[in-house]
C-alpha positions in Angstrom: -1.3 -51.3 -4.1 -1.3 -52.5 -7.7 -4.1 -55.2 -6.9 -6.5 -52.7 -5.2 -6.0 -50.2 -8.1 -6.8 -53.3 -10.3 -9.9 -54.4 -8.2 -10.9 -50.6 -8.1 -10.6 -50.5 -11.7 -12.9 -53.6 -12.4 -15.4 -51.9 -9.8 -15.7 -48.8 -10.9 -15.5 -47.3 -14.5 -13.7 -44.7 -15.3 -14.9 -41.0 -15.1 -13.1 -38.8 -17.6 -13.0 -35.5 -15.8 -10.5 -34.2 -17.0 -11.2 -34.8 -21.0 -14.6 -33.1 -20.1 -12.6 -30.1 -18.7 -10.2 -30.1 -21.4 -13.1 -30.4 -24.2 -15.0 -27.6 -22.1 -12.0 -25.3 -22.1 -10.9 -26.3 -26.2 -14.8 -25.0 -26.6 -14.2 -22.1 -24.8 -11.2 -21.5 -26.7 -12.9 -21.4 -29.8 -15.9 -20.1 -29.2 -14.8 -16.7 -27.2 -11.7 -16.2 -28.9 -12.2 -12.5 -29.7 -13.0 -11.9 -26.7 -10.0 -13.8 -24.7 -8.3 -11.5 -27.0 -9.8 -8.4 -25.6 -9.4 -9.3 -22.5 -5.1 -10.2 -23.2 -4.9 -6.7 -24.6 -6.7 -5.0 -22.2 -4.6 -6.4 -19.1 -1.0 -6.1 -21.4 -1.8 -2.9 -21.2 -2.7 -2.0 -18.0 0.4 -4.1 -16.6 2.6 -3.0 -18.7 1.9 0.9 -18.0 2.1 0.0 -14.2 5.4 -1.6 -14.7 7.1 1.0 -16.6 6.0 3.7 -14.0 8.0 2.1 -10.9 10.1 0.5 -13.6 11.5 3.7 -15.4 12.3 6.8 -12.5 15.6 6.1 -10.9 14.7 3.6 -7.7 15.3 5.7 -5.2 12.5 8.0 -6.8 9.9 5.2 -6.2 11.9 3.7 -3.4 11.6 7.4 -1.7 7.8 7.7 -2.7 6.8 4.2 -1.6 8.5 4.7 1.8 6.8 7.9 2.4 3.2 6.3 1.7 4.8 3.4 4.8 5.7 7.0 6.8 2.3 8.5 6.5 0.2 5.5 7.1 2.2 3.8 10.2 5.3 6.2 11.1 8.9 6.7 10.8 10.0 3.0 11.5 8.0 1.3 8.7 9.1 4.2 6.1 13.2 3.9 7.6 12.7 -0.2 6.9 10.3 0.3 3.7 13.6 2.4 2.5 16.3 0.3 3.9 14.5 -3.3 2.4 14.0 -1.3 -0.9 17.3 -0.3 -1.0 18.7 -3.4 -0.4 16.1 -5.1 -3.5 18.1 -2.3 -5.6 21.5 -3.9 -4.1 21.0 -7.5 -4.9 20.1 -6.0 -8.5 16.2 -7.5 -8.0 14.7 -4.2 -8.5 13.6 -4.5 -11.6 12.0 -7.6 -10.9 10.2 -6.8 -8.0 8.6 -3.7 -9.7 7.2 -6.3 -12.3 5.9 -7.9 -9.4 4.3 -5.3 -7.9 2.7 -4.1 -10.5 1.2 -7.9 -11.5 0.4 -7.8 -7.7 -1.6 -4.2 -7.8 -3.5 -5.2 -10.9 -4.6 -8.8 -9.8 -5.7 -7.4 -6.4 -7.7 -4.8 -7.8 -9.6 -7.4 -10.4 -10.0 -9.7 -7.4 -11.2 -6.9 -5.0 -13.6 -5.0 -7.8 -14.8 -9.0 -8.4 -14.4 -10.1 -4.5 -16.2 -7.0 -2.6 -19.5 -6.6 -4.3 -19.9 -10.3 -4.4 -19.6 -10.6 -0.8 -22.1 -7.9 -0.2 -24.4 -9.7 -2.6 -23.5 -13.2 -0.5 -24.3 -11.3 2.8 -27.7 -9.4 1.5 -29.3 -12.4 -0.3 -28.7 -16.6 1.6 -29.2 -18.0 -1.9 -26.5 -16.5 -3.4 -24.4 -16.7 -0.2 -25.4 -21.1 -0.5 -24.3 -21.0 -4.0 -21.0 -18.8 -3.8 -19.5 -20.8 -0.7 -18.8 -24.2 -2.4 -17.5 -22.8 -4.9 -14.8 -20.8 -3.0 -14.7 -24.1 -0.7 -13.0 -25.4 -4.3 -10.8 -22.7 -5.6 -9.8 -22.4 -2.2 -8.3 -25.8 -2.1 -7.7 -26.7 -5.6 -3.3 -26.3 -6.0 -2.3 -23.0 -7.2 -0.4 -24.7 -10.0 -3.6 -26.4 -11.6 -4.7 -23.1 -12.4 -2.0 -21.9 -14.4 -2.9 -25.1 -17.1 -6.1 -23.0 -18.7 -4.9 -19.6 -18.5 -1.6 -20.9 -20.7 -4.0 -22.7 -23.1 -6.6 -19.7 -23.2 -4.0 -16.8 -23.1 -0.8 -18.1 -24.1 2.8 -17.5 -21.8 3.5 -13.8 -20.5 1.7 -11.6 -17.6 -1.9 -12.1 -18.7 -2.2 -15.8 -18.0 -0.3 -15.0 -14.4 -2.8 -12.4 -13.9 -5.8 -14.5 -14.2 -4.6 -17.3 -12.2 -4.3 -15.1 -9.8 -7.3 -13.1 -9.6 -8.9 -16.7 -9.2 -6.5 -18.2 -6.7 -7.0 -14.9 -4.3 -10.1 -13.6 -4.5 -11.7 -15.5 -2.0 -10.6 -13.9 0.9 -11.9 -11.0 -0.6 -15.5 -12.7 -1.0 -15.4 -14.3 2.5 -14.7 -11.6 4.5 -16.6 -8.9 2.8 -19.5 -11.2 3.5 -18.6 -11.8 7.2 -18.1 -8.1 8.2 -21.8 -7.4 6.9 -23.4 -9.8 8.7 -21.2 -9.1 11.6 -23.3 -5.5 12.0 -25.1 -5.1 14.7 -29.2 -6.1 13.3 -30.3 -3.2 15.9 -28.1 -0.6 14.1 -30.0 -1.5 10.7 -33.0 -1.2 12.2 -32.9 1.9 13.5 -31.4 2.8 10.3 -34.7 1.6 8.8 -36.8 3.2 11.8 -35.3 6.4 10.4 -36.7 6.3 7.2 -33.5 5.1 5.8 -33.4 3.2 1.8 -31.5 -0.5 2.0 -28.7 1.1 0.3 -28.3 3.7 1.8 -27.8 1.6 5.5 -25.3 -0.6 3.3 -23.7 2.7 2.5 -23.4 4.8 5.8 -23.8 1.8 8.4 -23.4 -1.5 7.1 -19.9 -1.1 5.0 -18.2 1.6 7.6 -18.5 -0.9 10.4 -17.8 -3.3 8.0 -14.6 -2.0 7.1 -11.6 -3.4 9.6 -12.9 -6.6 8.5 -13.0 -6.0 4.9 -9.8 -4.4 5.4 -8.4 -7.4 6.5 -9.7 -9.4 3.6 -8.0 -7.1 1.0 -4.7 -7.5 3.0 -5.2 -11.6 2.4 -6.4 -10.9 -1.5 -2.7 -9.1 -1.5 -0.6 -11.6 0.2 -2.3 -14.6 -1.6 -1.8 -12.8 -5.0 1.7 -12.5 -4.2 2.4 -15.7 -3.7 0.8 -16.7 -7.0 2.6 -14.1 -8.8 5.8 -16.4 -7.7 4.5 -19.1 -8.6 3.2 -17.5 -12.5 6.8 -17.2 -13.0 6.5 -20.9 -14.4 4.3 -19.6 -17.7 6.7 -17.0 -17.9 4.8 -13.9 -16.1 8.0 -12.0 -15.6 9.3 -10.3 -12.3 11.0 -12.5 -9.2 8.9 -15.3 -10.0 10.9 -16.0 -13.3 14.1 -16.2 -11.0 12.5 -18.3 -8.3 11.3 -20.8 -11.7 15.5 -20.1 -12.8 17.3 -21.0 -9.7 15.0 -24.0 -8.8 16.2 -25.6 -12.8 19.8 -24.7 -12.2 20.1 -25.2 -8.7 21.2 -21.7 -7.9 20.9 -21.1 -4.2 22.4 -17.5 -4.6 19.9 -16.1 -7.3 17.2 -18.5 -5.7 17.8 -17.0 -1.9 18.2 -12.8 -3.5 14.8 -13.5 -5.2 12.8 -15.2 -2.2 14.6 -12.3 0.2 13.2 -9.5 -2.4 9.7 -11.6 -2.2 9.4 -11.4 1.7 10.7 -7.1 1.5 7.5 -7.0 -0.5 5.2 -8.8 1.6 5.9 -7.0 4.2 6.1 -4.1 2.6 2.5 -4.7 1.3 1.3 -6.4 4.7 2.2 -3.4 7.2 0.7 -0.8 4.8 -2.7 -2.6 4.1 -2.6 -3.2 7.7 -2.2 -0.1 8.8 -4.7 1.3 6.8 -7.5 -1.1 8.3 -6.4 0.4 11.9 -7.5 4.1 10.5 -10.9 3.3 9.7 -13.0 5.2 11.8 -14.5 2.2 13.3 -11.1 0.9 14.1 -9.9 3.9 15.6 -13.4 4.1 17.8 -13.0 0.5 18.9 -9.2 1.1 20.1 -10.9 4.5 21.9 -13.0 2.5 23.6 -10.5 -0.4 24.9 
């Protein structure tokens, strides 16, 4: 192995990608620092108003609230065991943890979702956009979450901020993808007739294209939120706050009982978040008239 790396070496020169990266992102650094600024502020201060709301009332105020939203969008069972795994969060003394990580989780998804949705429509509307935009979610797709937790820290410091950015860019593709699938999944024959009506291109992407559209954007947005929750985990390393810094604690001390509380407060949340986002995708009109019709 050391002889082929040699003979490699002699071959071919080395190409410094990463110093071109890292002078790229010094550059950037300096050059929009204001702005990176602006940007910390900004999202400090939407996170940390979203984290004091479900931080603050008594938990069995939110827990209460959050299980009635589970009630009114699937029924009884997923609001009783939307209570109970809330509940039991409260018990294992995670809550106020996994507040912070909701509320990480509900900002990056609506960055990644107010990024991810109109791009896709754009992607499905024009081919040159869509031939640009897929290589590059081909890349952030498959590049390890961790690597991009390196420029937020250098850009933005340790804290939320830097989590939140990683993760707007590690989950918004889902968001892109399917946006752009559902649209071009529409029936061409509906749009024409849209058109044969007399109807404006945005108005058909309005009324027909994005309602028949929806169950699979729906089921984008539910990927955005389980990817950005995962990430949020893993931010816990640049000090993000929430469960993820006790997933980072138990892994350097070796505690399996914090480590196991904080991964078991993770997966209440997932499915918490899963089953709601789910079940809102099966009351989109269209969802309901396809279910009608089976």
């Amino acid at each position: 192995m050391i002889a082929a790396a040699t003979d490699t070496g002699t071959l071919v020169p080395r190409i410094n990608v990463g110093d071109w990266v890292d002078t790229f992102i010094d550059w950037m650094t300096d050059t929009f620092d204001p702005f990176f600024d602006a940007v910390k502020t900004f999202f400090e201060s939407i996170y940390d108003g979203l984290a004091w709301a479900l931080s603050t009332p008594p938990f069995f105020v939110v827990a209460l609230v959050l299980a009635a939203l589970a009630f009114w969008v699937r029924g009884w069972k997923l609001g009783v065991g939307t209570l109970l795994g809330f509940v039991l969060i409260a018990g294992m003394d995670q809550w106020d943890n996994a507040m912070e990580s909701l509320a990480l989780v509900i900002v990056a998804s609506v960055v990644a979702l107010l990024l991810g949705i109109p791009l896709g429509i754009w992607a499905a509307r024009n081919e040159h956009v869509s031939r640009v935009v897929r290589p590059i979610l081909d890349f952030m797709q498959t590049m390890p979450a961790f690597v991009y937790l390196i420029p937020t820290v250098v850009i933005f410091l340790t804290g939320p901020v830097p989590g939140i950015i990683a993760t707007v860019v590690f989950a918004i593709a889902p968001g892109v993808r399917f946006t752009e699938l559902g649209i071009r999944q529409v029936d061409g024959e509906v749009v024409e007739a849209g058109r044969a009506f007399g109807s404006t291109d945005r108005r058909i992407l309005r009324q027909i294209q994005i309602p028949l559209a929806m169950p699979t954007i729906m089921a984008g947005i539910n990927q955005v939120i389980m990817l950005a929750l995962s990430m949020v985990v893993i931010s816990g390393m640049v000090g993000a706050g929430g469960l993820g810094d006790d997933v980072v604690a138990a892994l350097q001390r070796v505690d399996v009982a914090l480590g196991f509380e904080a991964g078991l407060a993770v997966v209440i949340l997932a499915i918490f978040l899963d089953r709601v986002t789910s079940a809102l995708a099966d009351r989109a009109p269209v969802a309901k008239a396809l279910k009608a019709t089976r």
